[in-house]
N, C-alpha and C positions, 0 to 999 in steps of 0.2 A: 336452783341447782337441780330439784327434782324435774323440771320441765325441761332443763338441758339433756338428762339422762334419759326421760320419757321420749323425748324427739332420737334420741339416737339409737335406743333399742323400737322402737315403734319402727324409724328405717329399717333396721334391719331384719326386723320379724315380716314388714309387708314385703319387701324383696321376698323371703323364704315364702312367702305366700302365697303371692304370684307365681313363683314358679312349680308351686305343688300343688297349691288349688284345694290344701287341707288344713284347717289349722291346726288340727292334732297332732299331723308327721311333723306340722313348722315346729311344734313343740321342743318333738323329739330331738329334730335336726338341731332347734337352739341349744336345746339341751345339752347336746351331744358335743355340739362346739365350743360352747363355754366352759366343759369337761375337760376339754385338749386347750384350752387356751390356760387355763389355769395349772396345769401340768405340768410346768416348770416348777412352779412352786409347790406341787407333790413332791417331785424327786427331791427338791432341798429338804422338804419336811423327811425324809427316808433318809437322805442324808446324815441329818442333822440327828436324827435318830442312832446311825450308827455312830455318832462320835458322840452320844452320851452313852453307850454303853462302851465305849471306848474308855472315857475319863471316870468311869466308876470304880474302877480300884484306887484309882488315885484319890479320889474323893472322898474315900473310905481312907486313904492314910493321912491326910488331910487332917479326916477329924477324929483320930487314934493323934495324932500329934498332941491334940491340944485337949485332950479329953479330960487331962490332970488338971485345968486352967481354973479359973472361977467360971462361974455362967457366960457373965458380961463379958469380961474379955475373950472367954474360949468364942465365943457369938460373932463377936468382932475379927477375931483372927482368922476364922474359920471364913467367914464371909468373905474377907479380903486376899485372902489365896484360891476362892472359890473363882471368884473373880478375876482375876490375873492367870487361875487355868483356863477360864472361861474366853479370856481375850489371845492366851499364846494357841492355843485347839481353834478357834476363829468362830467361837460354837455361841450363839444366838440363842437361849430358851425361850425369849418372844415371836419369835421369827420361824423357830422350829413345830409352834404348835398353833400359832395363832393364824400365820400368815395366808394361808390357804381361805381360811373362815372372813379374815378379813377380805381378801378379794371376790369374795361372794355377795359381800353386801351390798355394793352398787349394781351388781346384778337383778341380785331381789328387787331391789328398787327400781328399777328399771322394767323389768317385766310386770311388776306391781300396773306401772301406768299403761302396759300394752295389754293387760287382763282388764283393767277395769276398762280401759277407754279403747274400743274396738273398733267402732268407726273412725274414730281419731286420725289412729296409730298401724290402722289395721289395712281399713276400706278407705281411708282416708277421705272420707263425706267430705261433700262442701258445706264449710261454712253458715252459709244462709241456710241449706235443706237440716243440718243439726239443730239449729235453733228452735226453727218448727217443730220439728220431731219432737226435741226439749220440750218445749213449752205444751204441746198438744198432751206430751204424755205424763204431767204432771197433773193435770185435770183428767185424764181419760184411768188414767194408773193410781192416783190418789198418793203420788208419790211425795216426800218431805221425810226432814229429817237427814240421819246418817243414808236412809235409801238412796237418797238424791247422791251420795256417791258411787252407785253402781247403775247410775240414768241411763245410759249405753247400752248395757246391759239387760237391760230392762226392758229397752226398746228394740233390742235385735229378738226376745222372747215375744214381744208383743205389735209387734208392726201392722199386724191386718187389724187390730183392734183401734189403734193409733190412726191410719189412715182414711178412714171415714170420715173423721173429724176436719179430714185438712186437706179437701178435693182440689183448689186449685193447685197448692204445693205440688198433691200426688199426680197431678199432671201434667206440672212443669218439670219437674223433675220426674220425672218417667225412666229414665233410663241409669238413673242414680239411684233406683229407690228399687231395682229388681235383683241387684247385688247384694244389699242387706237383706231381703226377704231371704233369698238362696244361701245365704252365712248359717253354716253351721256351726254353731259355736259349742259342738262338744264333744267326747272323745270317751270312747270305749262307754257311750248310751250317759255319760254325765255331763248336766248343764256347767261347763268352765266358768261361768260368770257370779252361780247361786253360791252362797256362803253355811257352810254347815255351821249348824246349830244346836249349842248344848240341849236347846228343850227338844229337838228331838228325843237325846237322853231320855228325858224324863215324864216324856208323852209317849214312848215307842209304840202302842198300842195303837193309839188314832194317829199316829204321826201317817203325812201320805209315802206313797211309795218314793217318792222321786225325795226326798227328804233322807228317807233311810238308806237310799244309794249312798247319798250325799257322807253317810256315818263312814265310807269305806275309805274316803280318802284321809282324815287324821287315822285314819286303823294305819293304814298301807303305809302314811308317813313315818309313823311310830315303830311299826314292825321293820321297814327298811333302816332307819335311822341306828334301831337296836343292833339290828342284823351287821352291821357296819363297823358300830361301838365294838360288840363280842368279838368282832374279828381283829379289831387292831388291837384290843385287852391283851386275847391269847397269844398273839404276834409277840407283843412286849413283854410278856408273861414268859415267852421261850427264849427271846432273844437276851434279857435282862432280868432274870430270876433272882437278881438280889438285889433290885431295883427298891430305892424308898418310897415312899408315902403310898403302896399301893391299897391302904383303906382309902385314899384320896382318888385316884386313878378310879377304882371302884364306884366310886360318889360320881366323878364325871363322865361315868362309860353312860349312866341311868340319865345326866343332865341334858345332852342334845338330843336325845330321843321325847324328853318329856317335854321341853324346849318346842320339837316340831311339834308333837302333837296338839301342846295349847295353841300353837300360830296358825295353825292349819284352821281354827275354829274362828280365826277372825279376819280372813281373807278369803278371796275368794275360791274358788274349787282350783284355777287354771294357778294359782300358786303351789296348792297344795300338789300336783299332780307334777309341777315341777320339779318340789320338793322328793318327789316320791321317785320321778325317772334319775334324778341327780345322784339320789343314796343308791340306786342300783348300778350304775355306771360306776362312783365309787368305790362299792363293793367289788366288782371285778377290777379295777383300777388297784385298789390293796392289794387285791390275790395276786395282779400280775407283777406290780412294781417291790411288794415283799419280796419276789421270786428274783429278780433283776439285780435286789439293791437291799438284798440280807446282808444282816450286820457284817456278819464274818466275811461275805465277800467286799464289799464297802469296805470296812478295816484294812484287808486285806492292799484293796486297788490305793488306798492313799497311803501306805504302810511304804509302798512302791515308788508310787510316785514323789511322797515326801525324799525318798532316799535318790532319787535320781536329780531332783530340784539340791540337795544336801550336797551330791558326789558336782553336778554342775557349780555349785557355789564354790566348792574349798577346788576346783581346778581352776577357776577366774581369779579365784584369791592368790595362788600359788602361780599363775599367766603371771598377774600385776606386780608381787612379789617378785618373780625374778627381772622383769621389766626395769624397776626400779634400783636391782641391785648392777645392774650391767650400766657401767660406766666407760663413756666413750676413750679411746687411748690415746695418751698423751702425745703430740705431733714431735 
């Protein structure tokens, strides 16, 4: 499955490649697009938003009905009208908050394989010149272990050190092998491919410089991911100020920020940076779709539309009706 996914984003990242000749902007531009592709299911998630603060007085007499019940049964009953408003409203709480995050995942996974494997997916090497390369720079690099899953990587940092080793190769392939040497594989002075490192942490002193670059990108993940959380808190916070479980809400503003920050440390840089361009596109994505598809207006446009689908129904009903009663006259 993952090699299905790797081959489909790897197309589409070398396309953006080629025609930019940067891998940093293909980033953005990816970035940018899987932004707007997913954006249908922003607006449901805003949607769906405004029809729980819709059903929240309801919800509230709900469980003022049964407040006098026992536990077990108030639980039960409460649940089961919960439900039944949950299905007459057409309102999804799986779907309202999850569904966005879910379509993200094959994404991750998919540029997972176009960051680690770059000639692959990328430059799209041949074959036979990868193997060499492989095998040359597992001796020349002292590579093994989990390393050996960022080999690509490893080899587009080290290629003049590599090709010594493998003169006929580098002369058979001559004009395969001046592409990768010119791959820049970084963006804004950071190596996409290196992986940040807790012992940074706790070496910062002798850590090298290009290591503690490397700290900026779980920083940046964390600070945008936050940045992002606080905005949709306050959002929800104005729109539905008598909203429940907001010690809970509180608890998950802190969870997908802390969430990127630990992932960030075990991927490689060209993840985290994704992670990083995605929360800010997001961020103005909230500001503008808040602004579009606030509760009140939301409320408002299906308050409207439920009532013209309503005045349409009972005039097809009362069409049929008199239809029905108009009886042909007797010859």
């Amino acid at each position: 499955m993952f090699a299905f996914l790797y081959s489909i984003f790897g197309a589409l990242f070398r396309v953006l490649f080629q025609f930019v000749n940067n891998y940093g902007l293909s980033l953005i531009i990816f970035t940018l697009f899987f932004r707007l592709l997913i954006l249908p299911t922003t607006i449901k998630q805003q949607k769906s938003s405004a029809k729980q603060v819709r059903m929240q007085p309801k919800i509230r007499r709900i469980r003022e009905k049964y407040q006098d019940y026992a536990p077990q049964e108030r639980n039960q009953k409460i649940q089961q009208e919960t439900n039944e408003l949950y299905q007459r409203e057409g309102y999804s709480a799986m779907a309202g908050s999850c569904l966005p995050l879910l379509f993200q995942l094959p994404i991750l996974w998919g540029l997972y394989g176009v960051v680690r494997q770059p000639l692959t997916y990328v430059l799209d090497v041949k074959p036979g010149l990868l193997a060499t390369l492989t095998e040359a720079a597992k001796s020349v690099l002292n590579i093994s272990g989990k390393q050996a899953n960022y080999m690509e990587t490893a080899i587009i940092s080290n290629i003049d050190r590599i090709l010594p080793k493998i003169p006929a190769t580098a002369a058979q392939y001559a004009g395969d092998i001046e592409p990768i040497r010119n791959f820049k594989f970084t963006m804004f002075g950071i190596d996409l491919g290196a992986v940040p490192s807790f012992d940074t942490l706790k070496n910062f002193g002798a850590a090298s410089a290009e290591a503690k670059v490397l700290l900026l990108i779980p920083i940046l993940a964390f600070a945008t991911s936050m940045m992002t959380s606080v905005l949709s808190q306050i959002r929800q916070k104005k729109n539905n100020p008598n909203m429940e479980n907001q010690q809970m809400m509180g608890c998950m503003m802190f969870m997908m920020p802390l969430m990127s920050l630990y992932f960030t440390f075990m991927f490689p840089a060209g993840m985290g940076m994704y992670w990083i361009l995605s929360n800010i596109f997001a961020f103005f994505q909230t500001l503008i779709l808040g602004h579009l598809y606030a509760p009140r207006k939301t409320i408002a446009r299906m308050m409207v539309e439920e009532t013209i689908d309503r005045r349409s129904y009972e005039a097809m009903k009362r069409s049929v009706g008199s239809n029905d009663t108009t009886q042909p006259a007797d010859a």
